[in-house]
C-alpha positions in Angstrom: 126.3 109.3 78.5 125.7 105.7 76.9 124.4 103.3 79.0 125.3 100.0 79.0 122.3 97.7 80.3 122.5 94.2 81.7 119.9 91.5 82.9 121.7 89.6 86.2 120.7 88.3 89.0 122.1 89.0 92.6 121.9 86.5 95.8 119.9 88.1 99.0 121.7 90.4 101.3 121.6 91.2 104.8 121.6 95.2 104.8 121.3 97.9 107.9 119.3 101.0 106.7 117.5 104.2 107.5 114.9 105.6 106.0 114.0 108.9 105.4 112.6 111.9 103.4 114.0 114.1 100.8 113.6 116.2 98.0 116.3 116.6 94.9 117.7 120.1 97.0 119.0 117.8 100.0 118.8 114.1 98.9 122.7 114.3 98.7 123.5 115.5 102.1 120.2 113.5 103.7 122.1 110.2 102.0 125.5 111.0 103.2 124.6 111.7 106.8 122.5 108.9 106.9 125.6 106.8 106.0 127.3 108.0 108.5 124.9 107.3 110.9 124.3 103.7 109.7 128.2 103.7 109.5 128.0 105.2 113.2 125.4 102.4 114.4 127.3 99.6 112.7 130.9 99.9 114.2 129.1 100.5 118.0 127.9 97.6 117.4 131.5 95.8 116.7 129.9 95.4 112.7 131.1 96.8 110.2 129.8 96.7 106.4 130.1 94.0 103.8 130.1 96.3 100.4 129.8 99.4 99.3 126.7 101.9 100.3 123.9 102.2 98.7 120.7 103.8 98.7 117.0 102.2 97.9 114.9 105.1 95.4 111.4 104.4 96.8 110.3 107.0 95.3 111.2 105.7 91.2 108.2 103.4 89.7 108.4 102.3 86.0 106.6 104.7 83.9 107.1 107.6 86.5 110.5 108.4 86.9 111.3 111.1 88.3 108.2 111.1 90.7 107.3 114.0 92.8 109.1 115.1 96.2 109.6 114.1 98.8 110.9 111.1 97.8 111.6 108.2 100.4 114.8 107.0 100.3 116.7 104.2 102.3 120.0 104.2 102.9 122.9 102.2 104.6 125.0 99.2 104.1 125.4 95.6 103.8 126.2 93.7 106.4 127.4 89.7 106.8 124.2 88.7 108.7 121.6 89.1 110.4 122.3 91.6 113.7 120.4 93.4 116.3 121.0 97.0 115.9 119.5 100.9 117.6 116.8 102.3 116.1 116.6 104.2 113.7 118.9 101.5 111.7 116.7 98.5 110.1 118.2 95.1 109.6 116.9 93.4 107.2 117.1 91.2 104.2 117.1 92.1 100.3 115.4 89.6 98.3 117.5 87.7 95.7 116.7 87.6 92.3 117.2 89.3 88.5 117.9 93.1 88.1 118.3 95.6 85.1 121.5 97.1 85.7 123.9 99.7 84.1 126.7 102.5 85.9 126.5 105.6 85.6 129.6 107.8 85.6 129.4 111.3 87.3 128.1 113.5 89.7 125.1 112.4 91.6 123.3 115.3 90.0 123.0 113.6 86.6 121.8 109.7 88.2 118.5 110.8 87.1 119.4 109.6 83.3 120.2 106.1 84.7 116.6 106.0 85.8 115.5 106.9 82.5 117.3 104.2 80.8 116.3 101.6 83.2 113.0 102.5 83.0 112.6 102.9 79.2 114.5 99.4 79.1 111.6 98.2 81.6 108.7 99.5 79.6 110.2 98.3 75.9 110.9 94.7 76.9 107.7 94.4 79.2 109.9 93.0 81.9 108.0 93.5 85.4 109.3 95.4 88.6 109.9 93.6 91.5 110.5 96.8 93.7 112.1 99.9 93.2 115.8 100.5 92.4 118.9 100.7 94.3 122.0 102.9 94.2 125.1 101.5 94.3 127.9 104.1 95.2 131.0 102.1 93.9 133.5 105.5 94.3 133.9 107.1 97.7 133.9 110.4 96.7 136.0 111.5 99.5 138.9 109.6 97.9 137.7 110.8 94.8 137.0 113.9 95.2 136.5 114.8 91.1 132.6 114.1 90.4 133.1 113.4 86.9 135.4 109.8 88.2 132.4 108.7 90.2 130.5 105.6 89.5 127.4 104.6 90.3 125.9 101.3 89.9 121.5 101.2 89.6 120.0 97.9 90.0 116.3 97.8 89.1 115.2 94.5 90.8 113.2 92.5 88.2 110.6 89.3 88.8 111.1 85.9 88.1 110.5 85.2 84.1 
């Protein structure tokens, strides 16, 4: 697939999450019922989220993409502000600021050649991380059900230059 690759910059979010542990056999499943449970917590709650789910990659540094399971990976939504919400969900607050960004288009399987790009675009122009990258799941794949027609937006948060 061809990447497209951008520099933008994105304004701080309020997002409920979960955390958890995975490896690439059940990362899929672990991410989608941890959605629902976020989903779940959020609508209890009288809340409901502010864009589409994503997912946090703790586990994807520059220079060593893929890393070795289990990988930590966060999941939920975004949410308008600041609530109080059960545990396991965690409020908080994504930091604004520039990200290296591109889609990728088709099944979840393949997401790992975004990384690559990202991180090969990190490591040529010596930009710096500023955390690990996100997953932005812009096609709800039960309204979609074709793989091959869903897109995926990574954003590789960047610091300041």
């Amino acid at each position: 697939m061809d990447y497209q690759v951008s520099m933008e910059n994105r304004p701080a979010q309020w997002v409920a999450t979960i955390a958890f542990e995975a490896d690439p056999r059940n990362a899929a499943n672990r991410v989608e019922n941890t959605l629902t449970q976020v989903w779940s917590a959020l609508e209890a709650n009288g809340a409901g989220p502010a864009g589409p789910p994503f997912s946090i990659s703790h586990y994807a540094k520059p220079g060593d993409v893929p890393s070795s399971p289990p990988w930590t990976i966060e999941s939920g939504f975004p949410i308008e502000d600041q609530i109080s919400l059960p545990r396991p969900v965690r409020v908080h607050q994504l930091p604004a600021g520039p990200v290296l960004s591109t889609v990728h288009e088709g099944d979840y399987d393949q997401l790992m050649s975004a990384y690559l790009v990202l991180d090969a675009q990190l490591l040529a122009q010596g930009l710096a991380s500023a955390g690990v990258p996100r997953e932005i799941y812009l096609t709800d794949p039960v309204a979609v059900p074709d793989p091959a027609q869903w897109r995926t937006q990574i954003d590789w948060p960047l610091e300041d230059t």
